[in-house]
C-alpha positions in Angstrom: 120.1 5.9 -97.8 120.8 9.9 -97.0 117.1 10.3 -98.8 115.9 7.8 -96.2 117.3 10.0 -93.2 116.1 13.3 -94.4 112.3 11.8 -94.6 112.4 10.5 -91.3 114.3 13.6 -89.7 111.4 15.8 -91.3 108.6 13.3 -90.2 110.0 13.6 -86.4 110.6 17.3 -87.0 107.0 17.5 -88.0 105.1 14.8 -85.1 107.1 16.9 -82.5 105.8 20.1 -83.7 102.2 19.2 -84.0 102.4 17.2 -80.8 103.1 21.0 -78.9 100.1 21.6 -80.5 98.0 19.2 -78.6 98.4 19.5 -75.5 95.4 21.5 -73.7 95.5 24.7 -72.4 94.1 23.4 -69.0 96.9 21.0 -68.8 99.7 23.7 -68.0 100.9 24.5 -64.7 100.8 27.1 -62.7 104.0 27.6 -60.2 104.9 30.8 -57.9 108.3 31.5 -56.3 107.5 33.5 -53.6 109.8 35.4 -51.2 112.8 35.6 -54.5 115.1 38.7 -55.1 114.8 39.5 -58.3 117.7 41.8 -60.3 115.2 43.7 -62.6 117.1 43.7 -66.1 118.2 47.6 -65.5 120.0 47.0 -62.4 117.1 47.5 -59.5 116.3 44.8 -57.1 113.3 43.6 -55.9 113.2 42.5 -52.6 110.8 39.4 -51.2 109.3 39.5 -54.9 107.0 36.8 -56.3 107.4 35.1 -59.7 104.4 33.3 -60.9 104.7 31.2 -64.1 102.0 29.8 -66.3 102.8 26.5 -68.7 106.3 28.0 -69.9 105.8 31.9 -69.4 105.8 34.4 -66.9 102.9 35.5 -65.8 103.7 38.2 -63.2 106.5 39.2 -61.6 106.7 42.1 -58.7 106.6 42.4 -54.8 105.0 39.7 -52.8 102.3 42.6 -51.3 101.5 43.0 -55.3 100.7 39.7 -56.6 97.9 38.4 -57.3 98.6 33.8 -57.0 96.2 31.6 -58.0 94.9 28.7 -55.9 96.1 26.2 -57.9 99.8 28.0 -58.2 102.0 24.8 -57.0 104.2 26.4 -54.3 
């Protein structure tokens, strides 16, 4: 029986990996947070700053005169 459970924990293990795989490029989303004040990891603060992130990264970060949002950036 604990022979049974390993296969299947590696057969999920291994569909949810190659399912990350799969999913298209063009399906990620695009999201901006715009007027945020952002604490810059060595202590400074941005002001009114804009964060735009892309699928599950960030894309840009920085002053809302500075960025640069694309038009399909859900707000």
């Amino acid at each position: 029986m604990h022979r049974a459970n390993e296969v299947l924990v590696k057969a999920v293990v291994t569909f949810v990996f190659l399912v990350g795989f799969a999913i298209p490029v063009s399906a990620q989303t695009v999201t901006a947070y715009e007027g945020a004040r952002l604490i810059v990891g060595d202590g400074r603060v941005i002001e009114n700053a804009t964060l735009v992130v892309e699928g599950t990264r960030i894309a840009q970060v920085g002053s809302a005169a500075d960025a640069l949002i694309s038009a399909s950036a859900a707000p």
